[in-house]
N, C-alpha and C positions, 0 to 999 in steps of 0.2 A: 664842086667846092664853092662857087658862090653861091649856089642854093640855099648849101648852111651856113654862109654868114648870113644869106637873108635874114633866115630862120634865128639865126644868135640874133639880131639887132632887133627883129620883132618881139622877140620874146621878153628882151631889154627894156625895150621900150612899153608892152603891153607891164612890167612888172613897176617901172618909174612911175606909168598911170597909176595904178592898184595902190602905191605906197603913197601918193599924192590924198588919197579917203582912210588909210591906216589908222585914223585917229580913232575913228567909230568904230574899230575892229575890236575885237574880245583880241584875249592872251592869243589863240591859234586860229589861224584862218586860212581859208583853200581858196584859189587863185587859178582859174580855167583858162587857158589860151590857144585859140583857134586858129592855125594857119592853111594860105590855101594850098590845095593838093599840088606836093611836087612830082610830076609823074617822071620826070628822068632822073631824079634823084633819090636815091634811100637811105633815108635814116635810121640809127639805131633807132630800141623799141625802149629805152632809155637813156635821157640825155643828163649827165649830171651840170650845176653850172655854180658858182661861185662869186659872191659880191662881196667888197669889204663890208664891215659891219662896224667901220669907225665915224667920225664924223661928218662922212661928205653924203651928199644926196643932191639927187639930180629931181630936176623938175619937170612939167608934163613936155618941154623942147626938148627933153631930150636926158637932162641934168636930173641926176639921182639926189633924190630927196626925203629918202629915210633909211637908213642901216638895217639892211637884210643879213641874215642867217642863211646858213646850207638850203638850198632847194633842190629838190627832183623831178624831173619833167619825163614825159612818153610820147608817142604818135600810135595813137588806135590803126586799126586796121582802116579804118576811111581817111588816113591822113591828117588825123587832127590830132595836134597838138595840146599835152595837157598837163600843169604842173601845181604843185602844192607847194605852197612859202608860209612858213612859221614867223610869225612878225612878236617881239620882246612886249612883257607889258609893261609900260613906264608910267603907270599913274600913281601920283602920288596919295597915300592910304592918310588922308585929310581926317575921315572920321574917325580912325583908330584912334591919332595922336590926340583928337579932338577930347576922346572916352577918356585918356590918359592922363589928360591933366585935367578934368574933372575929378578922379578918385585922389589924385595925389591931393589935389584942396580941400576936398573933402576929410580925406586919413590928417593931412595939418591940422583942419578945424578941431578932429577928436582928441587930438594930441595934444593940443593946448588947454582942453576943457579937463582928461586928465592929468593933466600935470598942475594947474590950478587946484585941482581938489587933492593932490600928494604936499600941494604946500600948506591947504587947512587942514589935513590930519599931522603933517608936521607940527604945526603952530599949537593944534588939540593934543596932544603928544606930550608935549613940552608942559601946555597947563596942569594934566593930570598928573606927571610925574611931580611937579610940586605939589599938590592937593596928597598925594600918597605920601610922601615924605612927609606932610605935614600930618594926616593921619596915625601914618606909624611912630611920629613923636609923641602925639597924643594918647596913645596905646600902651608904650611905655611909662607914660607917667601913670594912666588908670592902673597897669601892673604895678608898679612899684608902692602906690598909694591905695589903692581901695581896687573892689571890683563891681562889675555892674550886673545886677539882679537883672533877672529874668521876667516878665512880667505875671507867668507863672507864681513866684516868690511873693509874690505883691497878693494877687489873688489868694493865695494860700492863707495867707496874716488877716487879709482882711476878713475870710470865714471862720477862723478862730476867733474876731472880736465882735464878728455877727453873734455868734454862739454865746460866746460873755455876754455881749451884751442882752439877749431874748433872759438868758438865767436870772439875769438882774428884774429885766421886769415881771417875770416870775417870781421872784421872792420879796418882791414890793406889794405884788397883789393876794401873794399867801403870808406876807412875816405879818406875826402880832407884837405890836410895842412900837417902841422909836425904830427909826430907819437912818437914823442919820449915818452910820457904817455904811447901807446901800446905798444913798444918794451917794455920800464921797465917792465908794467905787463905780458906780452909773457916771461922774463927771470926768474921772479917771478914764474907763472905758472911752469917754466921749473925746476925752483930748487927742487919744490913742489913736483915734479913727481919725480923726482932723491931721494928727502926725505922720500917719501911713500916705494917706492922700499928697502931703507935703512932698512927703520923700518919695511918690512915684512921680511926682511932678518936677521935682528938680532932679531925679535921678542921684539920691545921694541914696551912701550903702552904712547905713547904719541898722541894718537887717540885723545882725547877733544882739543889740541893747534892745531890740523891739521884741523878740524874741524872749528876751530873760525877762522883760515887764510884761509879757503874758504870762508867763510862767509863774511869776510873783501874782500875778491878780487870780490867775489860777488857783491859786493855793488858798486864799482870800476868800475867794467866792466856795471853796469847798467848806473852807472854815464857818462861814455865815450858813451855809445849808445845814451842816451839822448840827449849830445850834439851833437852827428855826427847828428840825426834827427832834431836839433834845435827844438825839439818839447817841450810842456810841458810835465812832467813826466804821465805816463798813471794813477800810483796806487797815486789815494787821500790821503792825511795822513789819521790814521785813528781816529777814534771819542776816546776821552776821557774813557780811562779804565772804564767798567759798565756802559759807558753812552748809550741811545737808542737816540741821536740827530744826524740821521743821516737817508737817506730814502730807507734802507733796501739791503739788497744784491745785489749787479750787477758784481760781479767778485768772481774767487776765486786765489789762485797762485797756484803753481806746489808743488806737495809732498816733501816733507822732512823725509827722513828715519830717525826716531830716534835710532829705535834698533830693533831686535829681539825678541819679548816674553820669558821668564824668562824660561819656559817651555821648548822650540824647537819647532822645524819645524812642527812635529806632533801635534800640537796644534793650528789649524788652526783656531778656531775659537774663541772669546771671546770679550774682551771692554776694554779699557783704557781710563785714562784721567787726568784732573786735580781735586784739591777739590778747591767749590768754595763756600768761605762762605763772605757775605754783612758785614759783621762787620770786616774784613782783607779779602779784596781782592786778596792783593799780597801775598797771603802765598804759598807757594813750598810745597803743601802735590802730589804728582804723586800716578797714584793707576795702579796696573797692575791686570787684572783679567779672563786670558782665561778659556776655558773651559774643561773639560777632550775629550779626543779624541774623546768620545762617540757624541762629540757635541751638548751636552745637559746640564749638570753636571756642576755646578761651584762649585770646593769643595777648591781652592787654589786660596790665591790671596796675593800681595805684595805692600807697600807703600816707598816709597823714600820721601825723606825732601829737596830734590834738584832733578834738572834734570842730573845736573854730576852724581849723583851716581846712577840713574837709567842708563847712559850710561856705567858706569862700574861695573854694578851688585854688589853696596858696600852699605853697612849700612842700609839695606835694612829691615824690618820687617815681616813677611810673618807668613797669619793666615789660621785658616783651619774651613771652615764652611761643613757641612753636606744639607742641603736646597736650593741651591741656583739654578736656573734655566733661560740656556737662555745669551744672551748676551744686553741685555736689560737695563743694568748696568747702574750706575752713583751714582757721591759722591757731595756730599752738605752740607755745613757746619758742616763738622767733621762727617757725616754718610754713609752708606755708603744704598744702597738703590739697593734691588733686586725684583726678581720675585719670589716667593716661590715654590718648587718644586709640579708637579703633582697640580696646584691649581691657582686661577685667586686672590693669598693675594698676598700684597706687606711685605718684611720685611726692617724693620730700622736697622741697625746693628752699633751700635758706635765703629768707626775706633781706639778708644783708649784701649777699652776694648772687646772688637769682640764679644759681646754679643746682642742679640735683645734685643730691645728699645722696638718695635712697632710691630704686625703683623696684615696685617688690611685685609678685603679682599675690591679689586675694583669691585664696582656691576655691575652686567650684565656683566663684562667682559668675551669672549671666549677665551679658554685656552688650550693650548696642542698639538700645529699646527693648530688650527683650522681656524684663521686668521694670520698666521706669514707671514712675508718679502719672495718674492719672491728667492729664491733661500739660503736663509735662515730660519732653522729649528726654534721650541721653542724660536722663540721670538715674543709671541705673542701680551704681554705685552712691552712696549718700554719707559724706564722712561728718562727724560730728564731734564736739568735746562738752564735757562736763567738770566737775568736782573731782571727779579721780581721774579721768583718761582721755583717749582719744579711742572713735568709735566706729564702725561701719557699720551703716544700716542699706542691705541689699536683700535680693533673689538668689534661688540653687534651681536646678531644675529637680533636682532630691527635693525641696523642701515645695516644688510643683506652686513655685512663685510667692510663698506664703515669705513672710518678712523674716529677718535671720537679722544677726544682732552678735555683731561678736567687739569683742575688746582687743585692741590692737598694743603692739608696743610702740610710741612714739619714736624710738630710736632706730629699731629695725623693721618695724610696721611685720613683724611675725605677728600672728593669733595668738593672744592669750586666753581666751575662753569664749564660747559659743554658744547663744543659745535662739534656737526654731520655734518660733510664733504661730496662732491659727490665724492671722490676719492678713488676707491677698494685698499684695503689695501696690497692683493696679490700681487696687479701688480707694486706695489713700492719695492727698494731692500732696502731704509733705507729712515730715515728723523732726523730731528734736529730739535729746536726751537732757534729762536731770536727775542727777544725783542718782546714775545708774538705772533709774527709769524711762521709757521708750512712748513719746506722747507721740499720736498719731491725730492730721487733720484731716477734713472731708468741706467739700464745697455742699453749704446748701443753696446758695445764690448768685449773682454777680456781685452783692456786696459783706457776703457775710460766711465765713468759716465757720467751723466746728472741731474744737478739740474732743474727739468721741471715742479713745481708743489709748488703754496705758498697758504696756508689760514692763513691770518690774523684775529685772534681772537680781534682784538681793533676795528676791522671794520667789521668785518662777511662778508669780499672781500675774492676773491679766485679769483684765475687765473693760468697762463702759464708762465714758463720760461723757457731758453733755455743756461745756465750757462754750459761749458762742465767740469766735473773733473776727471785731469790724477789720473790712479793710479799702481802703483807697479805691483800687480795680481790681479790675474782671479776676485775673487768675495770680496766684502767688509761686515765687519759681523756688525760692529757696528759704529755710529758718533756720537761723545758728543763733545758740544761745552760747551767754557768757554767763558764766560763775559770779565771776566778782560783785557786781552792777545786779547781775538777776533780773537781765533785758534778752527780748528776742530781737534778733536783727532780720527783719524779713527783708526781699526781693521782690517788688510787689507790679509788674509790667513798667518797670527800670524806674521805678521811684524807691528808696530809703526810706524804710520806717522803723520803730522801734516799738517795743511795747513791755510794760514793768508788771511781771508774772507776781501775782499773790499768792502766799504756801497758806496753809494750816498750819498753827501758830504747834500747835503738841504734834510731835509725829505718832504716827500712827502703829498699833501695837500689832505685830506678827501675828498672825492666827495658825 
């Protein structure tokens, strides 16, 4: 029994020493203790032993001087004693907290720098929403009061009074006699050009009065060439508004840009024209109706009650159909009359309420490019009107693509009479009808048509002609002629033109 208290107070005290160097210890450390051999007494081959682990500690006399944990000790087989003591680690983690209040100054620093720049888009914020405000009042007064040309519009004026002008000094270096007529109109032309300049500079819209003094000097300078030739005038008057007394196409004039498509430039393809209704000839309904880019799709189209406000995009109506396919277009007596989407039906659509009337299908007709206008898609269907009726010009696969020509009834859009052409429908880029006759064009250029192709359905004649017609660009999508006026409305890669068709003064006698 005192052996192993020896043995307890040695061990005590070899552990008092060991925890006296603890500081330089990692988290776990092992701790050897050699006692001398007890040969009359036996100890266990393990000894458990127990120290508080609160705050007292002994020093190397004797006095515990650091808080031990559970330990286990042994005596080997030679008598020596041996134990392991797990010592706490209490070092305080200096460079963690060190890292940690580096980022948090760092994260403050960014947070101020964004939050500074949330106050100058605040402050940018607030300017531009005045600048808009002030815009949109300014937008509303251009609406209300004028609108603003395009610079397009500008360019267009100014090559019409290039052209006057060149004509003038042409008949200064060919007219014999006084010239005073040419110099007034040569000073005129000159003001003109000085006026246009004005008005692209200050952006005023007095585009329709510059317009009607071309038109006026136009007519001036035809007058003076006339005489310099002593000739008679080449263009016939023409025949009596809706009348057919006269013996069919032999001329056309030179284009006249009307405008723009409502849409833009990406709207290259579609139809326009006039409504032409037998009971008010002269009515001002204009219809604009391109196609969506897709160039297929007619989903937008708009009406003017004047030709002025279709030049200055005012007062205008504009309705939205889902159906419509093709540029194939044309309006007649207050309707408006398409192709039906994905399908050989025609639909009636009344211009006053945008609703179908009518949706009828044309039999046999081929549909879907299958017989369309060369160099134009989805119009395979082609509706048209004249002097008596409303018209289809289409494909059969009976007729193995040749052009077919039938007379429809406007109210029920049934067939009233049929008649099968030798002329492949492909190879034509558009046609019109007048006065029951079937005018076909053909592209010889990028700048230049051919009217080369008429079947007369009052006489079941067909033949050749050779009419050339300028035009603006590259390809033309659609022509509807009006009666009254005895204007073609083309579609010409989404520019508005017109053009004032010359007849043969005597019609021509049956053979």
């Amino acid at each position: 029994m005192c052996y192993s208290r020896l043995l307890l107070l040695s061990l005590l005290f070899c552990l008092g020493s060991a925890s006296g160097s603890s500081r330089a210890l990692s988290s776990t450390h092992s701790l050897e203790l050699t006692t001398p051999t007890l040969p009359e007494t036996t100890l266990p081959e393990t000894t458990t032993a127990w120290l508080p682990s609160g705050g007292t500690s002994w020093t190397e006399g004797g006095t515990l001087s650091q808080s031990l944990s559970n330990f286990t000790g042994s005596v080997d087989s030679h008598g020596t004693c041996q134990c392991s003591v797990s010592l706490p680690d209490t070092t305080f983690p200096a460079d963690r907290v060190e890292r940690l209040e580096f980022t948090a100054h760092t994260l403050s620093q960014k947070f101020e720098r964004e939050f500074s720049k949330v106050k100058e888009y605040v402050q940018l914020i607030s300017v531009y929403e005045k600048k808009l405000l002030n815009l949109t009042v300014r937008v509303e007064v251009m609406e209300k009061d004028s609108i603003s040309y395009t610079e397009l519009d500008f360019e267009l004026i100014k090559l019409e009074v290039k052209e006057m002008h060149k004509l003038v000094i042409q008949l200064k270096e060919n007219f014999v006699g006084s010239t005073d007529i040419i110099d007034m109109l040569e000073v005129e032309i000159r003001n003109m050009t000085l006026l246009v300049e004005k008005l692209e500079t200050l952006d005023q819209n007095n585009v329709l009065s510059i317009r009607r003094q071309i038109l006026a000097l136009k007519t001036k300078l035809k007058e003076c060439e006339d005489s310099k030739s002593g000739l008679v005038p080449a263009t016939p008057p023409p025949p009596a508004p809706g009348s057919c007394s006269h013996g069919g196409v032999v001329n056309i004039s030179a284009p006249f840009v009307v405008q723009l498509n409502f849409q833009g430039f990406n709207y290259k393809y579609g139809a326009w024209g006039r409504d032409y209704s037998p009971q008010h000839p002269e009515r001002t309904l204009y219809w604009v109706a391109p196609l969506n880019t897709d160039a297929r799709v007619l989903e937008y189209y708009r009406l003017y009650d004047s030709l002025d406000n279709l030049l200055l995009y005012s007062h205008s109506r504009q309705y939205r159909i889902l159906y419509g396919q093709g540029g194939g277009t044309v309006a007649f007596n207050n309707s408006l009359y398409v192709n039906w989407y994905n399908g050989r039906n025609i639909a009636k659509i009344d211009l006053t309420t945008n609703g179908v009337t009518v949706n009828q299908p044309l039999p046999q007709a081929a549909y879907n490019n299958r017989f369309s206008y060369a160099n134009v898609n989805w119009q395979d269907i082609d509706l048209a009107v004249d002097e008596q009726a409303l018209w289809a010009i289409y494909a059969t696969e009976a007729s193995t693509g040749n052009i077919v020509i039938s007379k429809l009834n406007d109210t029920t859009l049934e067939v009233i009479s049929t008649w099968v052409t030798k002329q492949y429908k492909p190879s034509v880029s558009n046609a019109f009808i007048v006065c029951g006759v079937l005018y076909a064009t053909r592209t010889l250029n990028t700048r230049t048509e051919e009217i080369f192709y008429y079947y007369d359905t009052n006489t079941q004649r067909e033949g050749s002609l050779a009419i050339t017609m300028r035009k603006m660009q590259e390809r033309i999508q659609s022509i509807n002629y009006h009666p009254y006026d005895h204007k073609l409305y083309v579609y010409n890669d989404g520019y508005l033109l017109n053009y004032d068709l010359v007849f043969l003064q005597t019609p021509k006698q049956p053979v």
